[in-house]
mmCIF file as Biopython writes it, N, C-alpha, C and O atoms, coordinates in Angstrom:
data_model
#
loop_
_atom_site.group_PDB
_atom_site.id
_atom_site.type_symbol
_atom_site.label_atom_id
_atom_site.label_alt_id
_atom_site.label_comp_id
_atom_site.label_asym_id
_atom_site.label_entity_id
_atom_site.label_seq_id
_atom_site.pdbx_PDB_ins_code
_atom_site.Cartn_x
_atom_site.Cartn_y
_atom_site.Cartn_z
_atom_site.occupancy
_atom_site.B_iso_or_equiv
_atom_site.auth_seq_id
_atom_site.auth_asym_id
_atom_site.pdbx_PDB_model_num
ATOM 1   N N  . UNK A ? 1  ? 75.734  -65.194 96.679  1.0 0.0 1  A 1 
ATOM 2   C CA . UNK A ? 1  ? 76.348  -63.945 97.053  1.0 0.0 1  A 1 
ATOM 3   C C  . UNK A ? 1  ? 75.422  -62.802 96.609  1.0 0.0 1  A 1 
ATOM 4   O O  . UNK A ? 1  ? 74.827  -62.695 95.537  1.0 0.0 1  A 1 
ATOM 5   N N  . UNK A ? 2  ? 75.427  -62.040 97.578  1.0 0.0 2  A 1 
ATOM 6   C CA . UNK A ? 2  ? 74.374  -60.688 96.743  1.0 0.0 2  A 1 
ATOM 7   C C  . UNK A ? 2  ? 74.674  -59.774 96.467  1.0 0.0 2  A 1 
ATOM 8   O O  . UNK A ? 2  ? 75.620  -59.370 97.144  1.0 0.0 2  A 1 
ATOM 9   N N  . UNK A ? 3  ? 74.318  -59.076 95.682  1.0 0.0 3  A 1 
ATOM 10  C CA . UNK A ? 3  ? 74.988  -57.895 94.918  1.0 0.0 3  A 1 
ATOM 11  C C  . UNK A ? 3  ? 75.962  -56.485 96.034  1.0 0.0 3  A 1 
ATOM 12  O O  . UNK A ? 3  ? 76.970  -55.798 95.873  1.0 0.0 3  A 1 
ATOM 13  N N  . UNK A ? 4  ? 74.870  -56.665 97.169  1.0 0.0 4  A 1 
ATOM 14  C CA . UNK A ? 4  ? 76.029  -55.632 98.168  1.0 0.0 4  A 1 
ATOM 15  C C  . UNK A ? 4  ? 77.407  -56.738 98.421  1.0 0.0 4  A 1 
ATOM 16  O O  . UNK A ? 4  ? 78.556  -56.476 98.065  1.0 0.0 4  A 1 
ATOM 17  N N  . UNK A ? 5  ? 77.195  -57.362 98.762  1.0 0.0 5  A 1 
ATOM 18  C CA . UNK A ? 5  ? 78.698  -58.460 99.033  1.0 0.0 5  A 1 
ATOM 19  C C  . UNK A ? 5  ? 79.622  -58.136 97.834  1.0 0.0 5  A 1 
ATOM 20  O O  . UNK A ? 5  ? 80.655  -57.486 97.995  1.0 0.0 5  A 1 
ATOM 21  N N  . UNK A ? 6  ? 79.165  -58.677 96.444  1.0 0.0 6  A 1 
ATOM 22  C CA . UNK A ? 6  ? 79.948  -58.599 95.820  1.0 0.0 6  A 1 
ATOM 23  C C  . UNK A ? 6  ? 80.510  -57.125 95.052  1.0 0.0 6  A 1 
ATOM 24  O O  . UNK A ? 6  ? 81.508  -56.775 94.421  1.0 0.0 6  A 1 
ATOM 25  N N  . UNK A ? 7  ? 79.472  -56.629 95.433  1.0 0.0 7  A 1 
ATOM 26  C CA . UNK A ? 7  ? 80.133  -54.760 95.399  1.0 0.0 7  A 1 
ATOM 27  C C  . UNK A ? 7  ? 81.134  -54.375 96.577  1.0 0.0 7  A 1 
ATOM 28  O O  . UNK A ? 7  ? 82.114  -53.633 96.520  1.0 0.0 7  A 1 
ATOM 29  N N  . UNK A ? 8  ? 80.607  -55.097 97.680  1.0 0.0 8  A 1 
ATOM 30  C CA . UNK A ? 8  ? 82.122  -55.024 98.407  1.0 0.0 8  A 1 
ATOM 31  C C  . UNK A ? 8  ? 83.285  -55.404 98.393  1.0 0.0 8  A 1 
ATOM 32  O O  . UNK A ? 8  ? 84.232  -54.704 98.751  1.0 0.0 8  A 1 
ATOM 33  N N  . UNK A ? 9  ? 83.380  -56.767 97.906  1.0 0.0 9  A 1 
ATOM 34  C CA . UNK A ? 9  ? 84.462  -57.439 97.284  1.0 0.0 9  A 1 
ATOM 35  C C  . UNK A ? 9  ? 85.747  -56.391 95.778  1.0 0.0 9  A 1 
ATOM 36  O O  . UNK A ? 9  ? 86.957  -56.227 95.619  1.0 0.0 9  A 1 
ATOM 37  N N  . UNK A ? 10 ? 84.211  -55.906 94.919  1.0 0.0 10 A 1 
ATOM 38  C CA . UNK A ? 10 ? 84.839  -54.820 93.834  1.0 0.0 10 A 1 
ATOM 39  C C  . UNK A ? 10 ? 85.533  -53.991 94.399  1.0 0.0 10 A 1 
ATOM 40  O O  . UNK A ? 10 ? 86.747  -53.943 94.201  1.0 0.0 10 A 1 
ATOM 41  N N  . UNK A ? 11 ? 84.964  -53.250 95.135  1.0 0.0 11 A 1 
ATOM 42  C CA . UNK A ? 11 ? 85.634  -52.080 96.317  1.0 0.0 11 A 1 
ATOM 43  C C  . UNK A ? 11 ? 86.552  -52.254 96.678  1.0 0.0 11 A 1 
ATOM 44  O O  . UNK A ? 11 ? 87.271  -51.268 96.512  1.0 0.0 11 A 1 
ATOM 45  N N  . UNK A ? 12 ? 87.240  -53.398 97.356  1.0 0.0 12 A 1 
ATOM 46  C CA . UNK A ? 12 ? 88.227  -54.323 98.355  1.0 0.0 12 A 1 
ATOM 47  C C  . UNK A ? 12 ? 89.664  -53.871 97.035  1.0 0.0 12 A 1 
ATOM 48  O O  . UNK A ? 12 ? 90.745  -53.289 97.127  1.0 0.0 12 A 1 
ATOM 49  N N  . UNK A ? 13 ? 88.759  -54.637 95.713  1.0 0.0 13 A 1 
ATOM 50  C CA . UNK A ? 13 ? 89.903  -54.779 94.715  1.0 0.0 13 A 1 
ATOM 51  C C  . UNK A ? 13 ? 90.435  -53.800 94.129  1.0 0.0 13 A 1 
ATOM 52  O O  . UNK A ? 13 ? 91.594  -53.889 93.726  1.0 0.0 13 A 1 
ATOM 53  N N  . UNK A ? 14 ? 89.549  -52.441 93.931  1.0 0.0 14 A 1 
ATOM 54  C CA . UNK A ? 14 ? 90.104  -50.871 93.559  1.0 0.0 14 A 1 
ATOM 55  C C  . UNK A ? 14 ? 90.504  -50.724 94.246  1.0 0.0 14 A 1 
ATOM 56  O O  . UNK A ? 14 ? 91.681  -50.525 93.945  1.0 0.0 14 A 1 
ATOM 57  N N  . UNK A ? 15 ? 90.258  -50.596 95.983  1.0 0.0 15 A 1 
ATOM 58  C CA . UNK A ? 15 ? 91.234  -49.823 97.276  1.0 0.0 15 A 1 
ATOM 59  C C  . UNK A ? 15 ? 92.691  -50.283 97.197  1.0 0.0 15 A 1 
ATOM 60  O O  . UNK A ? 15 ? 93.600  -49.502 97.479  1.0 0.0 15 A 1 
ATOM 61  N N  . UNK A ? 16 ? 92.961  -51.764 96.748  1.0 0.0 16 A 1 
ATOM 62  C CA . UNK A ? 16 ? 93.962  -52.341 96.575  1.0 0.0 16 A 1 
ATOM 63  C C  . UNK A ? 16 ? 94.802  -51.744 95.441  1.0 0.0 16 A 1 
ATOM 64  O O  . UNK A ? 16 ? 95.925  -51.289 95.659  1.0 0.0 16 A 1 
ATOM 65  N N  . UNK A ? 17 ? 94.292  -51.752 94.341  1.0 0.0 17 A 1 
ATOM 66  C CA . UNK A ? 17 ? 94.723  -51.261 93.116  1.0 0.0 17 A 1 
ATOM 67  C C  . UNK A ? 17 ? 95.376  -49.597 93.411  1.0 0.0 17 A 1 
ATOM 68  O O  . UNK A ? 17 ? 96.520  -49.157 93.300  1.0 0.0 17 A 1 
ATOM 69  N N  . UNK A ? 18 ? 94.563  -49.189 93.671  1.0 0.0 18 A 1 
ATOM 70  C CA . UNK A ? 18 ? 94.874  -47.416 94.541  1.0 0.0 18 A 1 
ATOM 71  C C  . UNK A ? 18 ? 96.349  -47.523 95.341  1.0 0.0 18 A 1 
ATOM 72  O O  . UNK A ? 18 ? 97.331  -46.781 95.312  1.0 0.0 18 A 1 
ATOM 73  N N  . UNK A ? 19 ? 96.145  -48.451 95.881  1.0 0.0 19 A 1 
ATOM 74  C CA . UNK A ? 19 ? 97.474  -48.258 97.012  1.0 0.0 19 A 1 
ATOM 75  C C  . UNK A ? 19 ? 98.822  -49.042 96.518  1.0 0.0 19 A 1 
ATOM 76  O O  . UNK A ? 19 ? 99.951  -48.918 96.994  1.0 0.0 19 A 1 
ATOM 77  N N  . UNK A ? 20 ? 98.428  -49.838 95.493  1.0 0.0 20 A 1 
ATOM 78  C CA . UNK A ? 20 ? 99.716  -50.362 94.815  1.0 0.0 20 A 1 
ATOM 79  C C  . UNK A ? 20 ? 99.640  -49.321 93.742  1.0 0.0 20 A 1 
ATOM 80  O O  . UNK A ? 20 ? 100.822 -49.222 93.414  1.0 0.0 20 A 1 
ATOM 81  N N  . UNK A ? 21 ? 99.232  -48.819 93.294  1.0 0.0 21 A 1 
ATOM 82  C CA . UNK A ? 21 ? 99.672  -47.239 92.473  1.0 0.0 21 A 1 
ATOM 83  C C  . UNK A ? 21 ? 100.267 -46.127 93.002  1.0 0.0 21 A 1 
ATOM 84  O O  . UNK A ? 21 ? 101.102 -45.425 92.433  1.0 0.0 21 A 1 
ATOM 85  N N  . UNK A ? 22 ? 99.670  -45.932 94.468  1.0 0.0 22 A 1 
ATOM 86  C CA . UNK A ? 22 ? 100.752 -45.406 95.508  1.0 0.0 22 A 1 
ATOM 87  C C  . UNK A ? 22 ? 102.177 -45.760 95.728  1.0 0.0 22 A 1 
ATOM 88  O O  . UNK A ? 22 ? 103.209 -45.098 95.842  1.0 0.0 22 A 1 
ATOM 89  N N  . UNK A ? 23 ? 101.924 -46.874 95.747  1.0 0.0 23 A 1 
ATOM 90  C CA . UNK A ? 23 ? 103.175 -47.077 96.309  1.0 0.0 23 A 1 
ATOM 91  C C  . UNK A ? 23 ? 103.879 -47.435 95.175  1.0 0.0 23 A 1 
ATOM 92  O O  . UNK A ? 23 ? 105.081 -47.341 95.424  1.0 0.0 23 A 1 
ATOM 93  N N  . UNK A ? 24 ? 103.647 -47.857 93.880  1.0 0.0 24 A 1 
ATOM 94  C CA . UNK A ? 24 ? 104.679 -47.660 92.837  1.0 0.0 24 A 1 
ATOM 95  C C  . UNK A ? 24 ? 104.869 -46.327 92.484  1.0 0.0 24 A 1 
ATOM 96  O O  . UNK A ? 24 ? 105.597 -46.231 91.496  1.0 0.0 24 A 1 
ATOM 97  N N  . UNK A ? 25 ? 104.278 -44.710 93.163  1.0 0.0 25 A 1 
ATOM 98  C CA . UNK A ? 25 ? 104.557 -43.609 92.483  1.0 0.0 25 A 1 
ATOM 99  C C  . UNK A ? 25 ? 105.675 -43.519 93.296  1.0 0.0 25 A 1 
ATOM 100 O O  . UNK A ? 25 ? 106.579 -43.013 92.631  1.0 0.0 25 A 1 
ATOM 101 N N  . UNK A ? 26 ? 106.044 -43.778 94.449  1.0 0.0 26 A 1 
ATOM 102 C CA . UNK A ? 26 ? 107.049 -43.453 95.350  1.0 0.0 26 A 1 
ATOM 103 C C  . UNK A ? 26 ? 108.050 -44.103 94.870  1.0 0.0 26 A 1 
ATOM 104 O O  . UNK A ? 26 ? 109.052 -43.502 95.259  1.0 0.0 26 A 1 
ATOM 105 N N  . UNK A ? 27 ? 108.433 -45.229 94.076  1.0 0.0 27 A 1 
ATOM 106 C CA . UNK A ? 27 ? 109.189 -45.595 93.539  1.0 0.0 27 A 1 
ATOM 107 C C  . UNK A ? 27 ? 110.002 -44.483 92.560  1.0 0.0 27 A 1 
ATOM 108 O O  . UNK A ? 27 ? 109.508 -43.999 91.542  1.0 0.0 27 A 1 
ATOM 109 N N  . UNK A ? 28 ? 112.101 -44.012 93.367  1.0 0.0 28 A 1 
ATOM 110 C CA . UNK A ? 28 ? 112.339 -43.435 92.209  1.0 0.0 28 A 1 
ATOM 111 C C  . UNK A ? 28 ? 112.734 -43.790 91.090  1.0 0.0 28 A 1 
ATOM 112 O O  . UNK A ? 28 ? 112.979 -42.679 90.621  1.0 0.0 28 A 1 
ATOM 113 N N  . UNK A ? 29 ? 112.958 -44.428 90.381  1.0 0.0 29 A 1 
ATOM 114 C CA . UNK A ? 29 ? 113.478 -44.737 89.234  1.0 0.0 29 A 1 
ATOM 115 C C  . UNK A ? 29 ? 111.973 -45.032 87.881  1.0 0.0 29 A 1 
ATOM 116 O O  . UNK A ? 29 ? 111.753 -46.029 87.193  1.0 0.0 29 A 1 
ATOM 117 N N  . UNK A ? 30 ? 111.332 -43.908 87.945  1.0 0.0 30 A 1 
ATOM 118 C CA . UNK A ? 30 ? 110.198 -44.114 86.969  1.0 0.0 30 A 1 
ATOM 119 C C  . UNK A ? 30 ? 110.572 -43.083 86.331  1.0 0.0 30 A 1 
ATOM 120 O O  . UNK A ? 30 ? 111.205 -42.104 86.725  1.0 0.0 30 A 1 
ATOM 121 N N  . UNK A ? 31 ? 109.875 -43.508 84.644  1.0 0.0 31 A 1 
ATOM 122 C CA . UNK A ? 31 ? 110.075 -42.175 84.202  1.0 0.0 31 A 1 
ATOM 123 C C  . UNK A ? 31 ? 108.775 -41.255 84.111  1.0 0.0 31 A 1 
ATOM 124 O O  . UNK A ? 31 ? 107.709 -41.446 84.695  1.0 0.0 31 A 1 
ATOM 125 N N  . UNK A ? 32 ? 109.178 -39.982 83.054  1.0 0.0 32 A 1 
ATOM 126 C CA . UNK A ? 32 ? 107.950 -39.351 83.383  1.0 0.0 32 A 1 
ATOM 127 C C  . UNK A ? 32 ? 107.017 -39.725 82.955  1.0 0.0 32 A 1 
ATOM 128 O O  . UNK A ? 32 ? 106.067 -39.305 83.615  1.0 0.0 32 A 1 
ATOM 129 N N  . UNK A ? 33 ? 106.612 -40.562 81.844  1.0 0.0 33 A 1 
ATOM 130 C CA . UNK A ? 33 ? 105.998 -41.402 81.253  1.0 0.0 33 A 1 
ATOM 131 C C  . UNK A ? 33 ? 105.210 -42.368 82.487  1.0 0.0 33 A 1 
ATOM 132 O O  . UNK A ? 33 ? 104.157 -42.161 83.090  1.0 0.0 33 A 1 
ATOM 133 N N  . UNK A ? 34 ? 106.096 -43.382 82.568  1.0 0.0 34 A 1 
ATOM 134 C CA . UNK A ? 34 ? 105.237 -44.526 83.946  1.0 0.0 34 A 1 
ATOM 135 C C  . UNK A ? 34 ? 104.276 -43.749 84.816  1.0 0.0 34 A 1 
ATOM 136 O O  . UNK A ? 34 ? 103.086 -43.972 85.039  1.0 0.0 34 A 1 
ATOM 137 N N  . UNK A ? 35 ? 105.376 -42.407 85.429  1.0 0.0 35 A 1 
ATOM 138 C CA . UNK A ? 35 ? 104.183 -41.747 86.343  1.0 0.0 35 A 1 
ATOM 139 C C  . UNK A ? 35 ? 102.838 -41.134 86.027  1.0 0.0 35 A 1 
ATOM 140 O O  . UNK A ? 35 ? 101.842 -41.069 86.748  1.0 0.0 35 A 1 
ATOM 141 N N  . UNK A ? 36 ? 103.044 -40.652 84.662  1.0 0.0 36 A 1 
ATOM 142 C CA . UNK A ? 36 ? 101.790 -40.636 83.799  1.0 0.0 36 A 1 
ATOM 143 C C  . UNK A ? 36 ? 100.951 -41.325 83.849  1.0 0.0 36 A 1 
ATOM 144 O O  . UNK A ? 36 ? 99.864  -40.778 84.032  1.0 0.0 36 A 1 
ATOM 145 N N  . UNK A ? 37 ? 100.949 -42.647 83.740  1.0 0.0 37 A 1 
ATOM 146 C CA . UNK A ? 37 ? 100.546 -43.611 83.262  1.0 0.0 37 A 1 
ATOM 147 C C  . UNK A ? 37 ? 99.785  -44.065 84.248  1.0 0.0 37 A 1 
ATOM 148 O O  . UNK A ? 37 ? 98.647  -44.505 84.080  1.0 0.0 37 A 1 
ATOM 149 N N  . UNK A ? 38 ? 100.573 -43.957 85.707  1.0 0.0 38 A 1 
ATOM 150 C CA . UNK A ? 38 ? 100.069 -44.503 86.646  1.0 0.0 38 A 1 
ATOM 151 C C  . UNK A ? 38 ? 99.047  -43.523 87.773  1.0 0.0 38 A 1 
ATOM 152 O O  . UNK A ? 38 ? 98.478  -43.781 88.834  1.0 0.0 38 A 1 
ATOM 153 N N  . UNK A ? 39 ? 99.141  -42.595 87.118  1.0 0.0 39 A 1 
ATOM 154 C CA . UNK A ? 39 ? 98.123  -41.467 87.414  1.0 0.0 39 A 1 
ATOM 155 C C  . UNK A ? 39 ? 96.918  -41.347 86.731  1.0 0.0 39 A 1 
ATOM 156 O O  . UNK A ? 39 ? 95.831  -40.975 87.175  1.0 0.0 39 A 1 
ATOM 157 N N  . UNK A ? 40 ? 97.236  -41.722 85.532  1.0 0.0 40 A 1 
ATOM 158 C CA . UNK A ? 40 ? 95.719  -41.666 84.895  1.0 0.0 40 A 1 
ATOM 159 C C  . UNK A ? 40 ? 95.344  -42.778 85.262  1.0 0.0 40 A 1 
ATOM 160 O O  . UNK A ? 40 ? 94.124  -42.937 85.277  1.0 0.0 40 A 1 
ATOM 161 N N  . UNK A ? 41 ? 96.154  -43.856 85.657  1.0 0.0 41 A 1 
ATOM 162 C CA . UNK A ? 41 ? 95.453  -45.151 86.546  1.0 0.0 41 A 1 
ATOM 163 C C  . UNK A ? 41 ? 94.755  -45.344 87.467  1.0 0.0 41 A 1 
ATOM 164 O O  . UNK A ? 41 ? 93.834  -46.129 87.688  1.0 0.0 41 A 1 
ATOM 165 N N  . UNK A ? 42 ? 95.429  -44.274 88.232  1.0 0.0 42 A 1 
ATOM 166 C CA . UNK A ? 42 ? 94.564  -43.429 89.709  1.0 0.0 42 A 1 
ATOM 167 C C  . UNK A ? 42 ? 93.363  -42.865 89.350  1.0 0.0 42 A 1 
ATOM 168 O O  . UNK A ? 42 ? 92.292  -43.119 89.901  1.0 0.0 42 A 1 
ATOM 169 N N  . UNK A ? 43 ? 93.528  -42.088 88.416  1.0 0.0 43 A 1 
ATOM 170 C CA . UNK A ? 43 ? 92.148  -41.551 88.187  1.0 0.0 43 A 1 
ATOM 171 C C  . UNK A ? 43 ? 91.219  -42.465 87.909  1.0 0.0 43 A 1 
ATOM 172 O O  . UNK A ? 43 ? 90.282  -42.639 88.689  1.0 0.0 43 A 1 
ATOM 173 N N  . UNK A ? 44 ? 91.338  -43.143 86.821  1.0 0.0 44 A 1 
ATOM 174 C CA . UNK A ? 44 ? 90.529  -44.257 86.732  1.0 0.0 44 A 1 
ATOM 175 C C  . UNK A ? 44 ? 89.796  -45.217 87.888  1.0 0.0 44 A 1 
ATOM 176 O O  . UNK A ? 44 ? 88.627  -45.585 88.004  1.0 0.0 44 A 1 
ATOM 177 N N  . UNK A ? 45 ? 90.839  -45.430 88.588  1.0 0.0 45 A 1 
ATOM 178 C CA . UNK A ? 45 ? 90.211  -46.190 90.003  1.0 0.0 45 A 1 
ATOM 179 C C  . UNK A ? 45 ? 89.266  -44.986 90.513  1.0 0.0 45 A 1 
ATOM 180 O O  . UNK A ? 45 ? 88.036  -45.012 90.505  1.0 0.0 45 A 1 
ATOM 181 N N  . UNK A ? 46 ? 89.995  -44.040 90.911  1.0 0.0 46 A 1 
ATOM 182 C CA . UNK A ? 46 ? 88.727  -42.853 91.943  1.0 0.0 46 A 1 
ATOM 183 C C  . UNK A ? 46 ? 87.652  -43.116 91.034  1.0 0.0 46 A 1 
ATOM 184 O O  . UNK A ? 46 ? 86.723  -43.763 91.516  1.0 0.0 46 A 1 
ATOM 185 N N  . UNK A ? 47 ? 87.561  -42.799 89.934  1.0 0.0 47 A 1 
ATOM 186 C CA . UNK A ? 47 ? 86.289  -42.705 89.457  1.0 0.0 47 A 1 
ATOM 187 C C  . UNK A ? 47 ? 85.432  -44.383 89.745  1.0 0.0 47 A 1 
ATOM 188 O O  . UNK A ? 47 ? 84.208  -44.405 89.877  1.0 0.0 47 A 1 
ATOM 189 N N  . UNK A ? 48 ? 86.090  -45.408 89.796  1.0 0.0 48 A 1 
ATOM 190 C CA . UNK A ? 48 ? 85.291  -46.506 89.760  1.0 0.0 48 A 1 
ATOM 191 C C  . UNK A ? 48 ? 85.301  -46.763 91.261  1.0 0.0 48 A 1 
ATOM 192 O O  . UNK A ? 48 ? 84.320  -47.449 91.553  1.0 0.0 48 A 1 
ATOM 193 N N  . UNK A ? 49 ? 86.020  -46.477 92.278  1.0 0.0 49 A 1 
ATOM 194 C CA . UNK A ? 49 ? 85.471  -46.436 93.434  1.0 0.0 49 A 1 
ATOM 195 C C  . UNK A ? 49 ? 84.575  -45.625 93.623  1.0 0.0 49 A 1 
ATOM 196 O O  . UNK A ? 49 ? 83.555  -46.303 93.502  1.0 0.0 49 A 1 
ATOM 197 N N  . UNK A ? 50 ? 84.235  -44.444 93.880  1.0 0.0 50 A 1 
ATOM 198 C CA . UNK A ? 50 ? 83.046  -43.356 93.643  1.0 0.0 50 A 1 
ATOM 199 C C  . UNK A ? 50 ? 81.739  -44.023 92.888  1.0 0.0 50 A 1 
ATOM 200 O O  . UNK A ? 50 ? 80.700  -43.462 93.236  1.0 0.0 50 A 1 
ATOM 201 N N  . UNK A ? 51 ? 81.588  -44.861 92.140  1.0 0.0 51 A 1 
ATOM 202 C CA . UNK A ? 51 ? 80.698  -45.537 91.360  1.0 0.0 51 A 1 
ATOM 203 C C  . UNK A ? 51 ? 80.538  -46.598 91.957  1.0 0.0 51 A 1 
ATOM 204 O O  . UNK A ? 51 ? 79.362  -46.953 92.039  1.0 0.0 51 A 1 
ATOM 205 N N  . UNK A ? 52 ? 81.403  -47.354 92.487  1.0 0.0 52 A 1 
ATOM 206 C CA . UNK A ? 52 ? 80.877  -48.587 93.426  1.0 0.0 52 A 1 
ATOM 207 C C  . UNK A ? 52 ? 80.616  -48.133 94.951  1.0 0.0 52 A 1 
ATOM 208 O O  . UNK A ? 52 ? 79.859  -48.780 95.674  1.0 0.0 52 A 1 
ATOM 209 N N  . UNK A ? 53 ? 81.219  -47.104 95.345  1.0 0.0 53 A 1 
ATOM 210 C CA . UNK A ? 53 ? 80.744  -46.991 96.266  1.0 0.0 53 A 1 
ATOM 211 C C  . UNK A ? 53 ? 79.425  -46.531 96.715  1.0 0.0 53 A 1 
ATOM 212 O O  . UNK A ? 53 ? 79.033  -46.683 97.872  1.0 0.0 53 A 1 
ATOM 213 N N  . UNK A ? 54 ? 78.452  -45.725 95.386  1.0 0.0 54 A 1 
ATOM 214 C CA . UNK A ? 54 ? 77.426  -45.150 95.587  1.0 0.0 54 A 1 
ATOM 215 C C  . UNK A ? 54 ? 76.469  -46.363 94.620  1.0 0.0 54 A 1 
ATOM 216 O O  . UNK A ? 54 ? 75.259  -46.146 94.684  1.0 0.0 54 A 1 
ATOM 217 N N  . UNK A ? 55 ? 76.762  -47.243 93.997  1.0 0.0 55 A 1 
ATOM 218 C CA . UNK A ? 55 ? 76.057  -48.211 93.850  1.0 0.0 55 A 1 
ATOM 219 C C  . UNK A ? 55 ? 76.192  -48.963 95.149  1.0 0.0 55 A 1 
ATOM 220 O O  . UNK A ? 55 ? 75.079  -49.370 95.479  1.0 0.0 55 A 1 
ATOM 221 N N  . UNK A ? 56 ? 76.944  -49.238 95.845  1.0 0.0 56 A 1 
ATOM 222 C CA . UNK A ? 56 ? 77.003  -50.285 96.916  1.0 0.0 56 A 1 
ATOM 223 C C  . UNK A ? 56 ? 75.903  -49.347 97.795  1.0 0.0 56 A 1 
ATOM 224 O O  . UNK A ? 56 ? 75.092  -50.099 98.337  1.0 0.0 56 A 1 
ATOM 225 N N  . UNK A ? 57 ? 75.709  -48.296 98.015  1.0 0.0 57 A 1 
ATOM 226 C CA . UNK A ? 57 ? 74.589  -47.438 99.187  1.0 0.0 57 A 1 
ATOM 227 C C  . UNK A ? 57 ? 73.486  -47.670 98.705  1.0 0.0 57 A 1 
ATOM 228 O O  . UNK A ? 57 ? 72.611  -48.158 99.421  1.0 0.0 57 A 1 
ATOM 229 N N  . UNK A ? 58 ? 73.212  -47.329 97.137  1.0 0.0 58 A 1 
ATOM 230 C CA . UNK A ? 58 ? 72.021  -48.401 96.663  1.0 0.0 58 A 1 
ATOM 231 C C  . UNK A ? 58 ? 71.558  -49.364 97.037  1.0 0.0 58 A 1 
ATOM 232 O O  . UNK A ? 58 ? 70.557  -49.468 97.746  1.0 0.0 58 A 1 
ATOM 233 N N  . UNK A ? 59 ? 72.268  -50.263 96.580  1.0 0.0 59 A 1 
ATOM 234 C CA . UNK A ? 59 ? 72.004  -51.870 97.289  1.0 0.0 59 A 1 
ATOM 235 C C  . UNK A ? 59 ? 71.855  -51.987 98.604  1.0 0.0 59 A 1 
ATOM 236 O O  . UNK A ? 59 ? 71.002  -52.792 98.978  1.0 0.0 59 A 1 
ATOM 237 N N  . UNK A ? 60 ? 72.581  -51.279 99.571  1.0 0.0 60 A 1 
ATOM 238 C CA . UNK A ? 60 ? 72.433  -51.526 100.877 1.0 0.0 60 A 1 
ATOM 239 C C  . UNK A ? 60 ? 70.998  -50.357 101.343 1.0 0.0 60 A 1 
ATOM 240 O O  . UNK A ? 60 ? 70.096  -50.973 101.911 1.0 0.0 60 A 1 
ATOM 241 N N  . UNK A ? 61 ? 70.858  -49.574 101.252 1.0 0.0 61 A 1 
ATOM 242 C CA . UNK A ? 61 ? 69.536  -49.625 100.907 1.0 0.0 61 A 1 
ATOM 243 C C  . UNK A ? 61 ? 68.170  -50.272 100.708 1.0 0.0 61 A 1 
ATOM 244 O O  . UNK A ? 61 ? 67.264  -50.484 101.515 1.0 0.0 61 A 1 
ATOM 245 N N  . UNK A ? 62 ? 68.297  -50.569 99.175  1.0 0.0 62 A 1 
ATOM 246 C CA . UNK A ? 62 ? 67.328  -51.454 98.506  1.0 0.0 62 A 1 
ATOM 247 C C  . UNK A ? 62 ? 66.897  -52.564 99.998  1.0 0.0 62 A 1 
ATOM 248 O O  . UNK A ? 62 ? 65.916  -52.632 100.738 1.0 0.0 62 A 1 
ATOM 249 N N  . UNK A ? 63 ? 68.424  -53.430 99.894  1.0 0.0 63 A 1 
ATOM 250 C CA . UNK A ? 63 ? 68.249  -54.451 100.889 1.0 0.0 63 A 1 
ATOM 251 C C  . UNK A ? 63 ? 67.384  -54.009 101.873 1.0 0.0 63 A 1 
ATOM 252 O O  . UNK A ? 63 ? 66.371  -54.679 102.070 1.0 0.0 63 A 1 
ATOM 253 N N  . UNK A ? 64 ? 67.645  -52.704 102.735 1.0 0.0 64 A 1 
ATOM 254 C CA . UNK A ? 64 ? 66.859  -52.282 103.719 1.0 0.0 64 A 1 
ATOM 255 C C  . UNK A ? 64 ? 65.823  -52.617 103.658 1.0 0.0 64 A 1 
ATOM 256 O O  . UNK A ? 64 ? 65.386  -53.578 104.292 1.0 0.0 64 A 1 
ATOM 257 N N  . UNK A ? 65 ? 65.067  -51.804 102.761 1.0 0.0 65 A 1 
ATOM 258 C CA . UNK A ? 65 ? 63.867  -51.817 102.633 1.0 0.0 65 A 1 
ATOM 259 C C  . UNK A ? 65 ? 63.187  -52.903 102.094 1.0 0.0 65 A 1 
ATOM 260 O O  . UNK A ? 65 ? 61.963  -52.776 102.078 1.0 0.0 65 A 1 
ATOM 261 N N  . UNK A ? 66 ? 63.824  -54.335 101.475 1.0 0.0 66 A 1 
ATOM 262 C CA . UNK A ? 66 ? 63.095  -55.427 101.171 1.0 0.0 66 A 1 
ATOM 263 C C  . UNK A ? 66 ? 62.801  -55.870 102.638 1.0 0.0 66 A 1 
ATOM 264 O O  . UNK A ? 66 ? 61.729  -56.420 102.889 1.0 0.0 66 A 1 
ATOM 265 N N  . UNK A ? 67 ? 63.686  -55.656 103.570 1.0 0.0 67 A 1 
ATOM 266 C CA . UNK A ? 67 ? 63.792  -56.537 104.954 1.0 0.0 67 A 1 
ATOM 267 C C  . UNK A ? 67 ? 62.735  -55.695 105.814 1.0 0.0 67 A 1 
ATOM 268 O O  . UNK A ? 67 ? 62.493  -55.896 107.004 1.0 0.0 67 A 1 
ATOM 269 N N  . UNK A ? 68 ? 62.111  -54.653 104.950 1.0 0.0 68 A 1 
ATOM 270 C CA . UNK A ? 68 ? 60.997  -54.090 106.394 1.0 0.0 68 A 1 
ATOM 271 C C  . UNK A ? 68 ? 59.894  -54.652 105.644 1.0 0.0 68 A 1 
ATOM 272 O O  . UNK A ? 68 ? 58.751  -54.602 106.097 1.0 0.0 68 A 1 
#
């Protein structure tokens, strides 16, 4: 597997993570606490998608240019 693959795979698993944090904020019965919680969770993901995603342009890249 090569490093763009498996940076895509990482990606796959934050986008996932993101949207089940979504969709547990819509949940009413949280308190203000959980939603806290699950926001700084959010943040956390943006920031590590943003980081895999501009490492993954790297790699796909790099790749480029080994293949010319």
């Amino acid at each position: 597997m090569t490093d763009e693959e498996k940076l895509k795979g990482y990606i796959d698993e934050v986008r996932e993570a993101i949207c089940l944090d979504w969709k547990n904020l819509t949940t009413k019965n949280l308190t203000a606490d959980q939603r806290k919680a699950i926001r700084e969770h959010l943040n956390i993901c943006n920031s590590t998608l943003k980081d895999l995603v501009e490492r993954n342009r790297a790699a796909s890249q790099k790749s480029k240019l080994e293949n010319h």
